[in-house]
N, C-alpha and C positions, 0 to 999 in steps of 0.2 A: 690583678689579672694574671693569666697564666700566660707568661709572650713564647709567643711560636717565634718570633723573630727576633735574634741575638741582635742584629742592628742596633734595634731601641732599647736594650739593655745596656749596652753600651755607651752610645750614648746620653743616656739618663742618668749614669754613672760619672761620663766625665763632666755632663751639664751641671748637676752639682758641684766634684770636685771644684770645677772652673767660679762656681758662683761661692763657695764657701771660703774658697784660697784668696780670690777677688775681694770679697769683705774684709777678711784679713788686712791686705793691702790697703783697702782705703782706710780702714783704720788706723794705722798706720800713717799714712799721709796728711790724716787729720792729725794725730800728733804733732808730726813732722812741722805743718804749717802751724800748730800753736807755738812750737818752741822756736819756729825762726821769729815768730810775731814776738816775743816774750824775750829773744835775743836781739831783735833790731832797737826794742828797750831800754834795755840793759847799754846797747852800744850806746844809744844814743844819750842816756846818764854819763856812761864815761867820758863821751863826746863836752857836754857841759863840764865836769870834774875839772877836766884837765883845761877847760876854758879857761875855768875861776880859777885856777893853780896858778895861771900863765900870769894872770896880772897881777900876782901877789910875791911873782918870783923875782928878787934881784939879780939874778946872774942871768945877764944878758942871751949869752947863747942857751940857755936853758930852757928859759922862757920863750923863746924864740920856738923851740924845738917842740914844746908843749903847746903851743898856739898853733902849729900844724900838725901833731900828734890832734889834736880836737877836732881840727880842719879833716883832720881822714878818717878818724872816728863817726863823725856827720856825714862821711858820705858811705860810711861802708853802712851806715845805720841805715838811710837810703834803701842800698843794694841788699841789707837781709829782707827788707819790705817788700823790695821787688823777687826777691827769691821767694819768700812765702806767698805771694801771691803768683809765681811762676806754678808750686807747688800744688794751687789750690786748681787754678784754672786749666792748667795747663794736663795735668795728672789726677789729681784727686776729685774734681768734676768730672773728667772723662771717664774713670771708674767706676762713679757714679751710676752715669748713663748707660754703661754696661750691666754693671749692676741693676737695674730696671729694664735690662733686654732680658737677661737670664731670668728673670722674675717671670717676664711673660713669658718665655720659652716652658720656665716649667707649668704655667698654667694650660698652654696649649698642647702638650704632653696628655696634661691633666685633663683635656677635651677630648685625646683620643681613650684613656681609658671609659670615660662616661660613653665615650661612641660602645664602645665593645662591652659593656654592660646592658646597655639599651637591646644589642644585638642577642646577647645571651637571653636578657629577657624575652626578649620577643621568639627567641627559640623555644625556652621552654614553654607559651603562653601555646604556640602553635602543639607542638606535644601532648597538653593539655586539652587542646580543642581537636586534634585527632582520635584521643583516648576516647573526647567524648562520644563522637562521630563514632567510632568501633564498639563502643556500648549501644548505641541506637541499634546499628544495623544489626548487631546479633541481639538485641530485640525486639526487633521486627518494629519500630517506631519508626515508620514513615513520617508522621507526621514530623518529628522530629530531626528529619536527616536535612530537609534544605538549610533550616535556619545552623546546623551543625555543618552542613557542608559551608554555608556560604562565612563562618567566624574560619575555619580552616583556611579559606581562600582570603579570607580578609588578612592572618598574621601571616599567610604564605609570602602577600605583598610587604608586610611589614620588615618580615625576617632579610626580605630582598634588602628593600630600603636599606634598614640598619646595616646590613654589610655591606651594600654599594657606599655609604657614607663611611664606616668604618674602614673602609680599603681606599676610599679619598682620600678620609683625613690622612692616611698612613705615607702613602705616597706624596701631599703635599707638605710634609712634614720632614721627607727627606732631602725636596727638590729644596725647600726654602733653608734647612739647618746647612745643606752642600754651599748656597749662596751667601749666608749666614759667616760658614768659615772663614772663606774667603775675605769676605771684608772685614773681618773683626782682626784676619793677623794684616791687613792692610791699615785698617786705622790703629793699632796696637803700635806696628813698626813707626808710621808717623809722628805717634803723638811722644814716643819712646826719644825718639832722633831728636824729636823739636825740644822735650823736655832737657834732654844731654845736650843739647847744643846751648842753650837759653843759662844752663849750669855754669857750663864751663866760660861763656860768657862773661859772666857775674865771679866767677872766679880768677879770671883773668885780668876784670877791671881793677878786681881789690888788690892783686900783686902790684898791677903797675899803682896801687896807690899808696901802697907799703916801700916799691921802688924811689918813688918821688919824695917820700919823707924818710929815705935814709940818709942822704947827706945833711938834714940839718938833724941827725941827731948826733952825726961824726963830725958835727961844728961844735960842740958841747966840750969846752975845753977847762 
């Protein structure tokens, strides 16, 4: 359609941007949470390794050192689990669900172009039924002018319709994307803060768990 109004150009422009770059990201996140799931694995292999290493080692502080080397490896394997499931639920669902707002957003877009189609339509159907109406009269067919006048009066009411509906949709469409904004960088900054916080959490646990198994590896004599 041809928009008279730069508004919905705009943006229809960044609603994709926003929905194309979104996808991106969740794909992304879906990685992300298979390679922490795929790394809590992995830890958790090394966690056993260095189990069986422990009771097969004779040097006393070695073995020692290696039995809580496995001790922390068990739980960091734990906290990647709990990271990839911070990942998923926390971020990569919530994208999701934006992800299926943009979706509608652009099918209700997609209802006001069908509005302004219906309206065009019904404009040129009136056109047509005047043309016809202006052939009668300059042929003297009476007979024919009521039922020509009255299809004129019938798409005259139509053409209304269509563009009282199309100038609805237009404005409900800017009252609800204005309310729209607003809560989308309101839930964005929340789940953003909760995700960084829930991080550095799980990163903060694994230091103090690296802290705690330094001194029996500098008992390793």
């Amino acid at each position: 359609m041809d928009e008279n109004d730069p508004w919905f150009d705009d943006k229809i422009t960044e609603v994709e941007s926003l929905d194309a770059n979104l996808q991106k990201l969740h794909n992304a996140m879906k990685s992300l949470v298979t390679s922490r799931r795929e790394l809590s694995l992995l830890t958790g292999l090394v966690a056993k390794s260095a189990a069986m290493l422990s009771t097969c080692e004779e040097h006393t502080g070695l073995s020692r050192a290696l039995s809580n080397l496995a001790d922390v490896e068990e739980k960091i394997e734990l906290l990647r689990s709990e990271q990839a499931n911070s990942d998923f639920f926390i971020l990569a669902e919530f994208i999701k669900d934006y992800l299926g707002l943009f979706g509608a957003i652009k099918c209700i877009f997609h209802e006001r172009v069908k509005a302004f189609q219906n309206w065009q339509y019904a404009q040129m159907q009136l056109s047509k039924r005047r043309e016809n109406r202006g052939r009668f009269e300059l042929a003297n067919r009476a007979d024919k002018l009521d039922q020509a006048q009255q299809e004129v009066d019938e798409w005259q009411g139509k053409v209304q319709r269509c563009q009282q509906q199309f100038d609805d949709i237009s404005a409900e469409i800017k009252r609800e994307m204005e309310r729209f904004e607003l809560t989308r960088v309101k839930d964005f900054k929340v789940n953003i803060i909760k995700y960084i916080e829930d991080q550095m959490a799980h990163q903060q646990q694994i230091v103090s768990y690296w802290e705690a198994f330094a001194p029996f590896a500098r008992e390793i004599v």
